[in-house]
N, C-alpha and C positions, 0 to 999 in steps of 0.2 A: 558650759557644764561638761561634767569628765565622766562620760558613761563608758562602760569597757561591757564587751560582747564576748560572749563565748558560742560556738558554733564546737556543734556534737559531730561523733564518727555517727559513718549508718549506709555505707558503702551509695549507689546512683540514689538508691531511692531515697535514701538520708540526706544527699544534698538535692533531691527535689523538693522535699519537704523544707528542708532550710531557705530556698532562695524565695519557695511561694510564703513563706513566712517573714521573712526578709523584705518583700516588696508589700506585703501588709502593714508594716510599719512604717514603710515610707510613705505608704498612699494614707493609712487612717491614722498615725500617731503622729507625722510629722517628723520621722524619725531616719535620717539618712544612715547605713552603716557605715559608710564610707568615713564619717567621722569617729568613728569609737576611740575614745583615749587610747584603749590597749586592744586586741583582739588576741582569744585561747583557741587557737584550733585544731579539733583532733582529728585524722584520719580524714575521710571527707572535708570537715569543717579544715582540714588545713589549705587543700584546694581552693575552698570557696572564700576562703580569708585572704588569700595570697591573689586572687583576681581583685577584691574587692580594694585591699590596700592598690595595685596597680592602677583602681581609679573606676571600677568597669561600676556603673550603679548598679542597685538593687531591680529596676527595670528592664536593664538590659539584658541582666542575668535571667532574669526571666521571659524575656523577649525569644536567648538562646533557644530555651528548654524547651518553648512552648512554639517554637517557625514562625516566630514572628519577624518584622525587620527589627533590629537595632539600631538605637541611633548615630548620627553620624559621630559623637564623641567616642560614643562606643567601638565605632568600624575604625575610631583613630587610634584606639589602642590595641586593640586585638584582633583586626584583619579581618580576615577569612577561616580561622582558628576555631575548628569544630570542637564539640563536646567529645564527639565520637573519639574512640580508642583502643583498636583493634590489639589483645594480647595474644603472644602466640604461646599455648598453651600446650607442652608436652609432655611427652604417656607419662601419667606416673608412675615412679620405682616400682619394681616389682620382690616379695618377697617381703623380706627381713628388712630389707633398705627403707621399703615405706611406709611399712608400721613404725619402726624402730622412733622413739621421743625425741624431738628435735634441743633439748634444754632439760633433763630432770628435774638440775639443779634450783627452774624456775618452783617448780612444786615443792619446794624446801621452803623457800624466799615466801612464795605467797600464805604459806601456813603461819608464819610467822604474824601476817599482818590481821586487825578484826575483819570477823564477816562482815557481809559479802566482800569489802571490799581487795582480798587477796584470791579470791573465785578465778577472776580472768587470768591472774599472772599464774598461777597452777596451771592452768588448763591450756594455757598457750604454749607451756612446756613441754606437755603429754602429746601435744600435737605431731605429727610426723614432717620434717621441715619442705617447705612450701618451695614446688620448683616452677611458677612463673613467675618470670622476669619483669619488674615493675617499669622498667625503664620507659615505655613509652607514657606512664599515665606522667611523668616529668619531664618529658620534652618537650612539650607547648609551656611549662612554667621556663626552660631553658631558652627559649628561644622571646619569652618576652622578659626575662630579668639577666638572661646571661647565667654571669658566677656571683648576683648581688641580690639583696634584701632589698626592700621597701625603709624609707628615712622613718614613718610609724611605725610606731610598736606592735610585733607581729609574733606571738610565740606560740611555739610548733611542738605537740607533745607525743613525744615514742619511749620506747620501753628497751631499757638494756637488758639484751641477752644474760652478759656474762652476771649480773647478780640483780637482775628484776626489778630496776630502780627505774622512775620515770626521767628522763632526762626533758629539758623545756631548751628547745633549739632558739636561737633570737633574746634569750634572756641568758642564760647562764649554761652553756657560754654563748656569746655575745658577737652579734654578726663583727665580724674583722676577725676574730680570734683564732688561733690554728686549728681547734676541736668543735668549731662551728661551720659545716658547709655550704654553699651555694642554698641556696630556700627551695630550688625543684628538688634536692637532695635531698632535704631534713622535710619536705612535704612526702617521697616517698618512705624514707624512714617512719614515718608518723602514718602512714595508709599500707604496709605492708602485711596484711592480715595473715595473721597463724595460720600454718597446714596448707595455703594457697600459695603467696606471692613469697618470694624469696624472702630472707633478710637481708637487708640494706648495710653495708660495710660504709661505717663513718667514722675516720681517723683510728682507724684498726679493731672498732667494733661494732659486733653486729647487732641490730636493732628491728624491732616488731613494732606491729600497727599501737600506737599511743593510747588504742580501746582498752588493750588489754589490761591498764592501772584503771581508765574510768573513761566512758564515753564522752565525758564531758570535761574532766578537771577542773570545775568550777572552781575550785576551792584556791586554784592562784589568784586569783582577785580578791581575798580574803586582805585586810589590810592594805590595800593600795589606794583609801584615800579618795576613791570614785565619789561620783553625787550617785550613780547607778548602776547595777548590772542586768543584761539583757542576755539572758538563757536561751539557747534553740538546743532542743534534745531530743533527736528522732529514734535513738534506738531504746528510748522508754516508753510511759505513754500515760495519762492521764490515771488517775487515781483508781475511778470509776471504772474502768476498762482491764482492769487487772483481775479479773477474776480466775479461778483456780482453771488453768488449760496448759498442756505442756506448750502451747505454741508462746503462749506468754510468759512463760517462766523466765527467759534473760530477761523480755523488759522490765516487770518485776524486779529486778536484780541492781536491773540498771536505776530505776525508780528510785532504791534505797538509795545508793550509793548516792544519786544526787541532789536527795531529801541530805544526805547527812553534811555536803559542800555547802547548799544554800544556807544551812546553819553557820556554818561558818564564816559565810561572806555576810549574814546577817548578823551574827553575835558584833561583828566588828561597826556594828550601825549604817549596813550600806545595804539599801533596798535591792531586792531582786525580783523580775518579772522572766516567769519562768515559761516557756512554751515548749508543749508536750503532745505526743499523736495525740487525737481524739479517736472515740468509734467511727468515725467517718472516714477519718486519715490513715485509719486500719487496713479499711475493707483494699484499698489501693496499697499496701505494703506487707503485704504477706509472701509477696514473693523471695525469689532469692534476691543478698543484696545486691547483688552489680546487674539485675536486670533492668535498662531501661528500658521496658515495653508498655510502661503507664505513667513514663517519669511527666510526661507533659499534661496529665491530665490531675497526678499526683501533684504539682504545681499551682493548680488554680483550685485543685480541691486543699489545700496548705494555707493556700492564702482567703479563700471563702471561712476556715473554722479561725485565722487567726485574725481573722479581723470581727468577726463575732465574738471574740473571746475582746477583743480591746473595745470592743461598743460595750460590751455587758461590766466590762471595769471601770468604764467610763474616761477611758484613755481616748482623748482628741489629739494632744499635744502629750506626749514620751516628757519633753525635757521642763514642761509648764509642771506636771501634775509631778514631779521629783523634788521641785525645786521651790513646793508650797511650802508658806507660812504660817499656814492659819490654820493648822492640826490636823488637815484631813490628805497627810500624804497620801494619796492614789487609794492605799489598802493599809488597815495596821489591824492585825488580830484577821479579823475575816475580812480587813480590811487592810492586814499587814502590809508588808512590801510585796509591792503586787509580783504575784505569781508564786507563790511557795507550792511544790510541788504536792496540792492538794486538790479534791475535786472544787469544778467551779462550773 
């Protein structure tokens, strides 16, 4: 069965929430990522996609996060190879230098496209351009891939500067290719967050965090033929939880935007089971995103709501309940393709 995964940006705390998400489905659906036909990774999620094709499970990942041991399969592919990631962060510009918009031209580009989903690429524009250096969060992918990709399909979503376009690294263009680089390369092209971390120079252009078209990009899975897609989307958050507050206003945002992808991976008749914060998954994610000082606790709290959420669907087995006969796929209507970003 050809299930394809998508894993959302959402800086530490968005890949905490994803890996304890991630190991819910392996423990209660039966569901290894390790296997996904394809994997869409933006920002965060490209990190955690590019470990996961390397082979590292959904356990270990969570083993990391949370001081646990790893297993020995695990310590065979990744060492001693910390989470941690020391950036060295200097003064920023002063004056005219570091107000001044990093891209105007983006605030053109994004006008152009419907709401919300041209919001991010405005705004990433407006931003003043980001002087930390990404390079270290790509030297642990450098030192376990080199200058190579993963043999799985593995694609890496960032945002061209020069006209606001989303560019899909590993797909088009296509690892070997001259305008495709190294995977620690197009994972920091695709995590380079506006107004913070530099842009990323890839075969002579520069490139922003892959957030800024859509946390998730679900919508490349659209037509590809899957029996399934499997949604992680940490910088939204559950329907119910959206109420009127400025602190929720992006996820909100983000919400729409991947209500209007799962339409489309659904028009094409391909179910999708969507995972979203809940109020629980909140209270541990309010902080800023690159702090990890609840990433571990945010982990087992990720994986406590998502495994409730697949007992209450009636999800034992991920690839048994896709691949029914007998008219009762998992969810259609309120029983749709399980998980439409709706309350549940």
């Amino acid at each position: 069965m050809a299930i394809g995964l998508v894993l959302g940006a959402g800086g530490v705390i968005g890949r905490s929430y994803t890996i304890g998400t991630l190991a819910a489905l392996a423990d209660s659906a039966r569901w290894d990522a390790r296997t996904a036909a394809v994997i869409v990774g933006t920002s965060a999620g490209a990190g955690t996609g590019a470990t996961l094709r390397l082979g590292l499970s959904p356990a270990d990942h969570r083993a990391r996060l949370t001081g646990r041991p790893i297993s020995p399969e695990g310590h065979r592919l990744v060492g001693d190879l910390s989470y941690v990631t020391e950036f060295d962060e200097p003064e920023p510009p002063r004056g005219l230098a570091g107000r001044r918009p990093q891209a105007p031209g983006l605030v053109r580009h994004g006008l152009r496209r419907p709401w919300p989903t041209g919001l991010g690429v405005g705004i990433s524009g407006l931003l003043p351009r980001g002087t930390v250096p990404i390079g270290p969060l790509g030297d642990k992918l450098r030192l376990l891939y080199g200058s190579g990709w993963p043999d799985d399909p593995l694609w890496i979503c960032a945002l061209r500067m020069s006209d606001g376009r989303r560019v899909v690294f590993g797909r088009d263009p296509a690892p070997g290719s001259p305008a495709c680089p190294p995977l620690a390369r197009a994972v920091e092209a695709s995590s380079a967050i506006p107004g913070y971390f530099e842009p990323v120079e890839v075969d002579g252009e520069l490139y922003l965090d892959g957030a800024a078209h859509s946390s998730t990009n679900a919508d490349l899975l659209a037509d590809r033929g899957l029996d399934g897609v499997v949604v992680i989307s940490p910088m939204s958050a559950v329907g119910e939880e959206l109420r009127w507050h400025p602190r929720w206003a992006s996820r909100a945002g983000y919400h729409k935007v991947l209500g209007l992808e799962v339409d489309r991976v659904e028009a094409a008749g391909t179910p999708v089971l969507v995972f979203e914060p809940t109020g629980a998954d909140l209270e541990l994610m309010t902080g800023d995103a690159l702090d990890d000082s609840t990433e571990a606790d945010l982990v087992e709290r990720a994986h406590a709501t998502a495994t409730d959420r697949l007992h209450r669907l009636g999800i034992s087995d991920l690839a048994r309940s896709w691949g029914r006969t007998d008219g009762t796929r998992a969810e259609r209507g309120q029983r749709a393709s399980p998980g439409r970003p709706r309350t549940t």
